[in-house]
SEPA-164685 format. One record per residue (C-alpha): residue number from 0; residue in three letters; x, y, z. Coordinates in steps of 0.1 Angstrom, whole numbers, plus 5000, padded with zeros to 4 digits. Example, Ala and Ser with C-alpha at 12.3 -4.5 7.8 and 13.67 -1.06 7.14 Angstrom:
> num_residu_c1_c2_c3
> 0_ALA_5123_4955_5078
> 1_SER_5137_4989_5071
This chain:
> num_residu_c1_c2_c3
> 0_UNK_0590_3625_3320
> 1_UNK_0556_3642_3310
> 2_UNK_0535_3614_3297
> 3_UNK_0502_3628_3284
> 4_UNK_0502_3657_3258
> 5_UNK_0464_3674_3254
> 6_UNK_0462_3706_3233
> 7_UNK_0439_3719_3264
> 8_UNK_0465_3714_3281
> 9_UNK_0490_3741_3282
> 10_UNK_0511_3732_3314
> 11_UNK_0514_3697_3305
> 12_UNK_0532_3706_3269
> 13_UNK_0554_3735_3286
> 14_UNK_0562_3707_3312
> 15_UNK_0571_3686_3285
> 16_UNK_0591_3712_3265
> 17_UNK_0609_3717_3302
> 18_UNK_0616_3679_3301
> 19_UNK_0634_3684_3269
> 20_UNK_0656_3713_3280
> 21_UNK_0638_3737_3256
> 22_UNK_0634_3764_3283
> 23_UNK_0600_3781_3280
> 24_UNK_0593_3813_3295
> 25_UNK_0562_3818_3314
> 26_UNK_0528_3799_3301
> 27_UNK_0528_3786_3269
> 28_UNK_0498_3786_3246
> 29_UNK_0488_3770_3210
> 30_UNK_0470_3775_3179
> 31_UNK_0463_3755_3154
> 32_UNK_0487_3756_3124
> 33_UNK_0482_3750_3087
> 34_UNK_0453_3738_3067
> 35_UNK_0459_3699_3066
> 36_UNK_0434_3672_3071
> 37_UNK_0451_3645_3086
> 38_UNK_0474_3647_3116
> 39_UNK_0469_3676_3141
> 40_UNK_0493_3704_3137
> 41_UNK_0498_3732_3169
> 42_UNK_0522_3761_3174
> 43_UNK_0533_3765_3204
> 44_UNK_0549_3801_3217
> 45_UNK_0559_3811_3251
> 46_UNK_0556_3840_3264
> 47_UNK_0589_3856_3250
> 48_UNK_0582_3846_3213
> 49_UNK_0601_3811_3210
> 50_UNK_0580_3786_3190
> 51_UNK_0579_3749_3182
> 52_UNK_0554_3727_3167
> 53_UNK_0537_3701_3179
> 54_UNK_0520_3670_3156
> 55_UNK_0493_3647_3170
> 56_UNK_0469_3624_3151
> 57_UNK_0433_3636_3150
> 58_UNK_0402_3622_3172
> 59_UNK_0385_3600_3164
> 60_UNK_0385_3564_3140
> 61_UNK_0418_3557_3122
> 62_UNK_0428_3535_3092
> 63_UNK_0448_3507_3092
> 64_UNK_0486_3524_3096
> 65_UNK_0473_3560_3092
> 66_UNK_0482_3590_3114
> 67_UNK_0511_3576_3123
> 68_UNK_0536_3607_3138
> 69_UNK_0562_3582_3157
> 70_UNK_0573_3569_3122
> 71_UNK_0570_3604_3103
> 72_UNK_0595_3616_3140
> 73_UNK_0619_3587_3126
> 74_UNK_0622_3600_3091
> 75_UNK_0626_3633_3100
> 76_UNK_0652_3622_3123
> 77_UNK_0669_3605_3099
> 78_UNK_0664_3635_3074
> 79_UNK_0683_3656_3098
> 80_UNK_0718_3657_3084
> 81_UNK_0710_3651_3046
> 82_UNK_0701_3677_3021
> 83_UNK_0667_3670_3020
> 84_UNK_0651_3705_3044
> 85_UNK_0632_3693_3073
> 86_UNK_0626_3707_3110
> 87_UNK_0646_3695_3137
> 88_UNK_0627_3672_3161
> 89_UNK_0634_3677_3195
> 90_UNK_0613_3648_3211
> 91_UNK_0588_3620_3209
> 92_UNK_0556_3609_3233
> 93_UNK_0541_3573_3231
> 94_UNK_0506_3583_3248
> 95_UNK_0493_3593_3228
> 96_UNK_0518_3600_3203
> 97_UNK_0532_3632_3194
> 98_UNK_0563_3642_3187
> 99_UNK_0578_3686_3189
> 100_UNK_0601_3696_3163
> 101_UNK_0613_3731_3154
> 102_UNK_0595_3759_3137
> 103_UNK_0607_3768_3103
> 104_UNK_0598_3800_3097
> 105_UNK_0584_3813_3056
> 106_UNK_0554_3811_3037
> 107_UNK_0530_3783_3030
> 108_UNK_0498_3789_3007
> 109_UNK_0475_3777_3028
> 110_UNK_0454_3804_3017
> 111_UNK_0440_3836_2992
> 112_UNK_0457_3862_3015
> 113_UNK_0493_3842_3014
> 114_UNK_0487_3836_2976
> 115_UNK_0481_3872_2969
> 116_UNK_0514_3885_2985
> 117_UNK_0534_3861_2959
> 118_UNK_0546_3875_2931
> 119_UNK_0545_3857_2903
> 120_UNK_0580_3851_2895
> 121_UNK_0586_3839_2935
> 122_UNK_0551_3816_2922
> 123_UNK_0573_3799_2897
> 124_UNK_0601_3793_2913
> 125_UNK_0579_3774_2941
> 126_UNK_0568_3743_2915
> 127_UNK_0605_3740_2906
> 128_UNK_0618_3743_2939
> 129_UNK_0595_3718_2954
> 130_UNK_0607_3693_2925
> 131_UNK_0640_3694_2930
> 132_UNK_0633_3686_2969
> 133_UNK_0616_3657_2956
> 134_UNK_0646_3646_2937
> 135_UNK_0671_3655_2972
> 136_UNK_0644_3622_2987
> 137_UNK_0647_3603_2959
> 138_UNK_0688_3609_2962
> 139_UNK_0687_3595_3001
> 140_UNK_0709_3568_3010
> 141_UNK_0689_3544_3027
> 142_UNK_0717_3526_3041
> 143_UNK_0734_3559_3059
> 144_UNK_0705_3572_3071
> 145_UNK_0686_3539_3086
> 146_UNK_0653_3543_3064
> 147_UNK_0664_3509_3042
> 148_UNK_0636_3493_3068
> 149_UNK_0609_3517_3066
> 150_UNK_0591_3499_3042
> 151_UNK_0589_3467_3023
> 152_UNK_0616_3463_2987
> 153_UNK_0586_3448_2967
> 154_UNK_0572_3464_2936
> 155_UNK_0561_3493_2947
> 156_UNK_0526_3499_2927
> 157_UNK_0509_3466_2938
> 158_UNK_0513_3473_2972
> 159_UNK_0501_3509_2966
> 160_UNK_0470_3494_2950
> 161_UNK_0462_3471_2977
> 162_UNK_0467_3493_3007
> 163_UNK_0447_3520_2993
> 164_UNK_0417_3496_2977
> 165_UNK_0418_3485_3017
> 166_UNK_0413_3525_3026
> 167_UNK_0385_3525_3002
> 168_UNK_0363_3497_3013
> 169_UNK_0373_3507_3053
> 170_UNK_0362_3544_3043
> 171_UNK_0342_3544_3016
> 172_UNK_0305_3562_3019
> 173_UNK_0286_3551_2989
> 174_UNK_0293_3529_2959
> 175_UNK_0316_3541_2932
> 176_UNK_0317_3523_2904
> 177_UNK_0336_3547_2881
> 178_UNK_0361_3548_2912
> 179_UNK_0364_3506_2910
> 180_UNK_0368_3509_2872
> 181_UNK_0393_3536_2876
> 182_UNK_0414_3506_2903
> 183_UNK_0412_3480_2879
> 184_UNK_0425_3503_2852
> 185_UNK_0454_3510_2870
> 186_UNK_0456_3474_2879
> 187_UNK_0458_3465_2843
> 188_UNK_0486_3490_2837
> 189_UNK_0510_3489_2863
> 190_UNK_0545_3497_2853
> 191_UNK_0582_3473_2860
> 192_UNK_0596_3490_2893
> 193_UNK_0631_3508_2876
> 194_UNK_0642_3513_2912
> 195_UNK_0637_3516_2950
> 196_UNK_0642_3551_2967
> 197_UNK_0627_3569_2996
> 198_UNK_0591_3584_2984
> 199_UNK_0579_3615_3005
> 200_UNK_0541_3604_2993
> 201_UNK_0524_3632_2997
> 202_UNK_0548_3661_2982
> 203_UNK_0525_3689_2972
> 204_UNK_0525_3728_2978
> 205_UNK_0504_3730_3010
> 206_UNK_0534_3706_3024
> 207_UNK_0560_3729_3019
> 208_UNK_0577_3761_3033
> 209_UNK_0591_3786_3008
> 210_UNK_0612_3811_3014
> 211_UNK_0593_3846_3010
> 212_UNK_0617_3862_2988
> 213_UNK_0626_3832_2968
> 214_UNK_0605_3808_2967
> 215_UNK_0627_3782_2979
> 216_UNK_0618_3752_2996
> 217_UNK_0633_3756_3031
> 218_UNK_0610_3726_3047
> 219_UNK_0592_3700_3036
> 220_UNK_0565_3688_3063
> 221_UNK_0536_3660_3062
> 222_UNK_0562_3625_3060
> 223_UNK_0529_3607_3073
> 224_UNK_0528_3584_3038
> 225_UNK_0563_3581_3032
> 226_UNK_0571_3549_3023
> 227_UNK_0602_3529_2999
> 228_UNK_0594_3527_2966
> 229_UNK_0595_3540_2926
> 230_UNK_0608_3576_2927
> 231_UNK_0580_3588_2898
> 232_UNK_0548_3580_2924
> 233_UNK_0558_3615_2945
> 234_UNK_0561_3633_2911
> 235_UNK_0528_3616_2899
> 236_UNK_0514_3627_2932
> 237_UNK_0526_3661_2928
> 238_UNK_0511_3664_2889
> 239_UNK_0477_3649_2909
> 240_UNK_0478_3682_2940
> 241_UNK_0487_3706_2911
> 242_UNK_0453_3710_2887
> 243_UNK_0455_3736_2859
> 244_UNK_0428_3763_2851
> 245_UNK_0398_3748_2842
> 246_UNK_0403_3714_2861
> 247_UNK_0386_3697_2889
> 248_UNK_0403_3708_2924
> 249_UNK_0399_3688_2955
> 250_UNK_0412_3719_2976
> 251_UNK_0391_3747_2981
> 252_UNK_0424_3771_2975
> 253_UNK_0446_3753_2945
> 254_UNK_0474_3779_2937
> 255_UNK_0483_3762_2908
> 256_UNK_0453_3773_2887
> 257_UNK_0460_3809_2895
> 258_UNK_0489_3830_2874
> 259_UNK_0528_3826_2873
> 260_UNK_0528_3791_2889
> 261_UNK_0548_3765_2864
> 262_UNK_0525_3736_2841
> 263_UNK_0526_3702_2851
> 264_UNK_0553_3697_2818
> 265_UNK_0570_3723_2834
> 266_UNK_0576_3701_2865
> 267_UNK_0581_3672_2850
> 268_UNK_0603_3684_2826
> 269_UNK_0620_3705_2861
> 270_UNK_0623_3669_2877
> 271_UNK_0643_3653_2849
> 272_UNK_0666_3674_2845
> 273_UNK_0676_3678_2881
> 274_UNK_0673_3641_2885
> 275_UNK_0682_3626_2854
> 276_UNK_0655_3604_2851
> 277_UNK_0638_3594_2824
> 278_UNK_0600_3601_2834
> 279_UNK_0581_3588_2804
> 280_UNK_0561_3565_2819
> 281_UNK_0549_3593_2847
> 282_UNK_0513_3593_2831
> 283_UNK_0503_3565_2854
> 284_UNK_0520_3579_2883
> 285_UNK_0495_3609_2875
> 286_UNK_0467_3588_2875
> 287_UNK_0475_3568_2907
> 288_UNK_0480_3602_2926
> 289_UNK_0447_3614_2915
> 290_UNK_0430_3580_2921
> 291_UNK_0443_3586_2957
> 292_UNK_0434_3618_2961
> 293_UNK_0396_3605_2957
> 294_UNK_0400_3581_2982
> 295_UNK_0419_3601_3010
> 296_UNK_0389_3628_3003
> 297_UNK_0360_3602_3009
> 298_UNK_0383_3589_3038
> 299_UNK_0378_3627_3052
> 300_UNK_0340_3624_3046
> 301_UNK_0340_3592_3065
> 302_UNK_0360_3608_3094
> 303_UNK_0333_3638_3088
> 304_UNK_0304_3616_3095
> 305_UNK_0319_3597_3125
> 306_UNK_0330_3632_3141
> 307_UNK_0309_3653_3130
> 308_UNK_0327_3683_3153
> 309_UNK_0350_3697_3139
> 310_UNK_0355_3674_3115
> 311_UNK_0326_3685_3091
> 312_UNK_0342_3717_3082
> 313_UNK_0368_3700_3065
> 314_UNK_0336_3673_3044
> 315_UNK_0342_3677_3006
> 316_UNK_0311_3675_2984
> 317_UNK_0305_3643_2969
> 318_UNK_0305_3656_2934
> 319_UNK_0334_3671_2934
> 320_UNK_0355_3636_2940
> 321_UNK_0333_3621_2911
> 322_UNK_0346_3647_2889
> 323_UNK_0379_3642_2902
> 324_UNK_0376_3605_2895
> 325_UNK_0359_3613_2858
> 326_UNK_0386_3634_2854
> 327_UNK_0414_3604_2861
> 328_UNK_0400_3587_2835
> 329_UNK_0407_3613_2812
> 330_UNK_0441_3617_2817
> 331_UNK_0444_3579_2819
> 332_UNK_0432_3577_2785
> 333_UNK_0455_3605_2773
> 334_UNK_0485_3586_2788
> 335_UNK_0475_3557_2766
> 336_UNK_0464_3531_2791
């Protein structure tokens, strides 16, 4: 079995995708897929067309747990027969780890040129879509599929709160303080857990294939922060990646501020009723999402500074994760808390 994966190297992927009885023909290349700035994402084609994808963590420093593709292989895995649309993973490598699953072809807004060709009524449908996927995780039996071990039972928002003040003082740049008030606000607000599901953690557009015509979800990728815990944090973090016109944006392409994509009461009000839930207290789900949204940005700037190629293409400006943090405030106060 083929025991080192490099994306330089071509022959030593193709021998690998021969270990796993995939078959290429002739030499295999890859390119880089998707817009993401976490774990390292590569299509791989052979010479007759057939493509897979390949998902490596990046260079460089990691934080404690991050990056980590074995575990997002095992939920996928585990994924594979419910309803909930993921790639099939074909295999697993332990050094370094990476693991190949299938490509699934459609459309992902990853940028102005794939945002352009939507029409808006396919834009709409996209928001709902992706919440009803999000409901289809929350809906996973734990027990059936294996997953009732991924992650600790406890209350789910603590342990959110302290894993990700530990990401902030491993990664942090500068002092903050607006972002330390912003934790202890949270801190002081924290919901009772209603119930323990499987949370995606990180369920937001640029995460998802549509189809073109549709706008279905046909995949949901990026399982790096799923975790066990209260079914309103992945719609909180959705309402966090999905900024209205007017509001501060952490990505440089947010299709949500653009025409014929749903609101954020659109979505919520999408999610309940496929769900059943009563989401009422998703305000501070909201807030939490953006609150990590400023930290995982400042985590990139700290990954930015440590490798400066090519990691500085991805830096964010400073000021624009202040305003996203001013801007939690905001909606913290108009959630009442």
């Amino acid at each position: 079995m083929t025991s080192r994966i490099r994306p330089s190297d071509p022959a030593g992927v193709r021998a690998w995708l021969t270990d796993l009885g995939l078959a290429p023909v002739g030499d295999v290349t890859l390119s880089p897929l998707g817009a993401g700035q976490s774990n390292l994402t590569f299509r791989v084609h052979d010479r007759t067309g057939h493509q897979w994808v390949l998902r490596m963590p990046p260079a460089g420093p990691h934080l404690d747990s991050a990056h980590d593709v074995l575990r997002e292989a095992r939920i996928m895995s585990a994924l594979g027969p419910t309803p909930v649309p993921v790639p099939h993973v074909h295999g697993t490598l332990e050094d370094p780890p990476a693991f190949l699953m299938s490509c699934v072809e459609g459309v992902v807004l990853d940028s102005r040129a794939a945002l352009d060709a939507t029409p808006h009524e396919v834009r709409r449908t996209i928001g709902l879509s992706l919440v009803r996927t999000l409901g289809a995780v929350h809906a996973v039996d734990l027990d059936a599929t294996g997953l009732s071990t991924l992650a600790s039972h406890a209350p789910y928002a603590e342990r959110q709160l302290r894993r990700w003040t530990r990401q902030w003082e491993a990664s942090r740049t500068r002092d903050l303080p607006t972002l330390d008030a912003l934790t202890e606000r949270l801190r002081a607000a924290v919901p009772p857990q209603r119930e323990t599901t499987l949370v995606h953690g990180d369920g937001h557009v640029l995460n998802v294939v549509t189809a073109p015509g549709t706008g279905e979800v046909v995949a949901l990728l990026d399982w790096e922060l799923s975790t066990l815990g209260e079914p309103l944090a992945d719609l909180g973090t959705l309402l966090a990646y999905w900024p209205q016109a007017g509001e501060p944006a952490m990505q440089h392409l947010a299709p949500s501020q653009h025409p014929g994509f749903a609101t954020r009461d659109d979505l919520v009000e999408a999610y309940a009723t496929a769900t059943g839930r009563d989401v009422d207290g998703v305000g501070f789900w909201h807030v939490l999402g953006l609150w990590k949204v400023a930290i995982i940005a400042e985590g990139i700037l700290h990954r930015a500074q440590a490798e400066p190629a090519p990691a500085a293409q991805h830096e964010f400006p400073r000021e624009r994760i202040d305003v996203l943090v001013e801007h939690a405030h905001q909606v913290a106060t108009d959630a009442g808390f």
